[in-house]
C-alpha positions in Angstrom: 65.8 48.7 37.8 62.4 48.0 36.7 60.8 44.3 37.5 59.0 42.1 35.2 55.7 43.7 37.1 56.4 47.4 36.9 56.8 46.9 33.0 54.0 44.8 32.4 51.6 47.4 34.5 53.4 50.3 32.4 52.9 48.5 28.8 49.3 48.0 30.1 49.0 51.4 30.9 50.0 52.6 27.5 48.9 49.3 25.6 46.4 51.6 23.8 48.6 53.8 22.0 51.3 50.8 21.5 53.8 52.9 21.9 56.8 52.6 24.7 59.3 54.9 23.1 62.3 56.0 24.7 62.0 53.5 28.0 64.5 52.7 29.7 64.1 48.7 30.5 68.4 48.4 30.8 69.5 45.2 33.0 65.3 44.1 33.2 64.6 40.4 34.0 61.4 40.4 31.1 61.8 36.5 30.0 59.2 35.9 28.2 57.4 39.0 28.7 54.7 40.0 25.7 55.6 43.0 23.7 54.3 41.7 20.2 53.4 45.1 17.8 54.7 47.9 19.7 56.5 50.7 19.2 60.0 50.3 21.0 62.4 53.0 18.9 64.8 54.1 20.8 64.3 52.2 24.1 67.0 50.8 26.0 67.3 46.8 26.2 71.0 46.7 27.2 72.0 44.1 29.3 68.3 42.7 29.5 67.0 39.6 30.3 64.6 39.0 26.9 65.0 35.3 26.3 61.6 33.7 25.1 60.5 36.9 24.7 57.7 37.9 21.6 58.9 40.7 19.9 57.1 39.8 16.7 56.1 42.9 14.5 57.4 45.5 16.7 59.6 48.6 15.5 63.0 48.5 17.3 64.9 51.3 15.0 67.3 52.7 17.3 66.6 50.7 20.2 69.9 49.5 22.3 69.6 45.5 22.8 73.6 45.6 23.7 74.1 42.3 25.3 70.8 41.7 25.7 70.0 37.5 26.3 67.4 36.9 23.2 67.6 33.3 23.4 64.7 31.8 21.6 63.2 35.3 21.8 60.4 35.8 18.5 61.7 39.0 16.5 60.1 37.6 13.0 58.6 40.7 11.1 60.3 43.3 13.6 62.2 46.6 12.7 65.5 46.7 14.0 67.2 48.9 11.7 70.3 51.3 12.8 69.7 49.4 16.4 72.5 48.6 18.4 72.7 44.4 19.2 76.7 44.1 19.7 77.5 41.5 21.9 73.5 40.4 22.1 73.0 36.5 22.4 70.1 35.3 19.5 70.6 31.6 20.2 68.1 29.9 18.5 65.5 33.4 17.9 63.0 33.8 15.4 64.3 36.7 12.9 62.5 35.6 9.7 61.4 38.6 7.6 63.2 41.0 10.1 64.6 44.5 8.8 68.4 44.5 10.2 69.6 47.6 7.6 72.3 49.7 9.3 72.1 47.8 13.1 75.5 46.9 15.0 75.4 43.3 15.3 79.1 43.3 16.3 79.8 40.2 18.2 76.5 39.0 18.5 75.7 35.3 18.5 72.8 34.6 16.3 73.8 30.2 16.4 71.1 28.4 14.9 68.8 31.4 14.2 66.3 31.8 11.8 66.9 34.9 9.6 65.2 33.4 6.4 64.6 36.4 4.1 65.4 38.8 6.6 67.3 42.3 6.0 70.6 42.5 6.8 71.6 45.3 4.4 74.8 47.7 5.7 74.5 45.8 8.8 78.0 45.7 10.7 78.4 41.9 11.5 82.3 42.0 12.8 83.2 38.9 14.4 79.2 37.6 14.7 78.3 34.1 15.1 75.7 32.7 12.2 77.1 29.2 13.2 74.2 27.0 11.2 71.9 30.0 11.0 69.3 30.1 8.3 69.9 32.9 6.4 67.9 31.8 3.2 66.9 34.0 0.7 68.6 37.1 3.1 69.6 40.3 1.6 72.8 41.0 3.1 74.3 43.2 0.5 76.8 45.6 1.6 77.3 44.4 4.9 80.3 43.7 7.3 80.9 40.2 7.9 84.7 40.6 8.5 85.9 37.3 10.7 82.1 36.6 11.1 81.5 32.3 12.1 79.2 31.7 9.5 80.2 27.5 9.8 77.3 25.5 8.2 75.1 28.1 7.9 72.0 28.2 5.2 72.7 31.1 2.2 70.4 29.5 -0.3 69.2 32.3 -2.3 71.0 34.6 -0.2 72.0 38.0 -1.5 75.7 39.0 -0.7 76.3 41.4 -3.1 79.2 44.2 -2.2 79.6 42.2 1.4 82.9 42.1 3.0 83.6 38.6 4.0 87.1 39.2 4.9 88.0 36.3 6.9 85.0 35.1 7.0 84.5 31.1 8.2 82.1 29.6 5.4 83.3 26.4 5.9 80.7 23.6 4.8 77.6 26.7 4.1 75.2 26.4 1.9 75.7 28.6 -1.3 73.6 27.2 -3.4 72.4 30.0 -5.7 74.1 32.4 -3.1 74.5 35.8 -5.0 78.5 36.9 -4.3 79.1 39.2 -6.7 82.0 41.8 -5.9 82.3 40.5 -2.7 85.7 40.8 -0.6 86.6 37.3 0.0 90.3 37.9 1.0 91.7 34.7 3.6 87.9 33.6 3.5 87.3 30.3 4.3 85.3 28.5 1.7 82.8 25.8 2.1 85.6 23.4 1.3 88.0 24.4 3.6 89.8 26.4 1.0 91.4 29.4 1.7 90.6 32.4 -1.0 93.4 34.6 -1.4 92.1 37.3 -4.0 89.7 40.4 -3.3 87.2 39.7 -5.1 85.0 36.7 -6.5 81.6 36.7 -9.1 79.9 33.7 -9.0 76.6 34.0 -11.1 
């Protein structure tokens, strides 16, 4: 396993080119390591220490950040489409303006992030936590959200068209001028507490 020195001396080494693709940095202790603006497709995070880390602006399509710790990690601007983040912890990360379309975010715990006017588009959110997450002005259309914890969260201006919120927790969001339109919203929990039975809501 690679220590926070050998991958500092190899992004160093390469710095030039900004390109680290295909590394292996699996079960790395890199907290708060520097890799701002890089190219990182199809590396391999999993199980990595990356918490405080500044990941800001770098393309992370493909890349595996499978249980990776990303607590407070800065992953505004970044590319992370089709990349695999199931089970990853995002306590409290930067995502703002981040491209999520198509990435496996099964079970990962983005509490408290910000995801303002990120894109989550086709991204597979099963059973994540977005517990008070700011998710304003998002596009999240077509993705997954089936028994997602999306308690408190910020949707203002969010875009949730063709989402499947299937047992979703919205209880006491923020939907103001949330676009839901064909949305599956069966045994959803609405901001009220309510439980919505039918398939399929429009609110305009």
């Amino acid at each position: 396993m690679r220590s926070f020195a050998d991958v500092q001396e190899l992004i160093s080494s390469q710095i030039t080119e900004k390109c680290l693709q295909q590394q292996d940095f699996s079960g790395c202790d890199l907290q708060g390591i520097e890799l701002k603006e890089l190219n990182l497709s199809g590396a391999n995070f999993r199980g990595a220490n990356l918490k405080f880390a500044n990941l800001s602006g770098s393309i992370l399509t493909d890349t595996d950040l499978s249980e990776a710790d990303l607590t407070q990690a800065n992953l505004s601007h970044a590319d992370l489409s089709y990349a695999n983040l199931c089970g990853s912890y995002l306590w409290r990360s930067q995502c703002s303006y981040s491209n999520f379309w198509g990435a496996s975010l099964c079970g990962a715990d983005f509490t408290e992030a910000d995801l303002s006017y990120a894109k989550l588009i086709e991204a597979s959110l099963i059973e994540a936590k977005l517990v008070r997450a700011n998710l304003q002005e998002a596009s999240i259309c077509g993705a997954i959200l089936l028994e997602a914890d999306l308690t408190e969260a910020n949707l203002n201006g969010a875009d949730l068209t063709w989402t499947n919120l299937t047992k979703a927790n919205l209880l006491n969001a923020n939907l103001w001028e949330t676009k839901i339109i064909y949305s599956k919203l069966r045994d959803t929990i609405m901001p009220e507490g309510t439980i919505y039975k039918p398939d399929i809501m429009i609110i305009n």
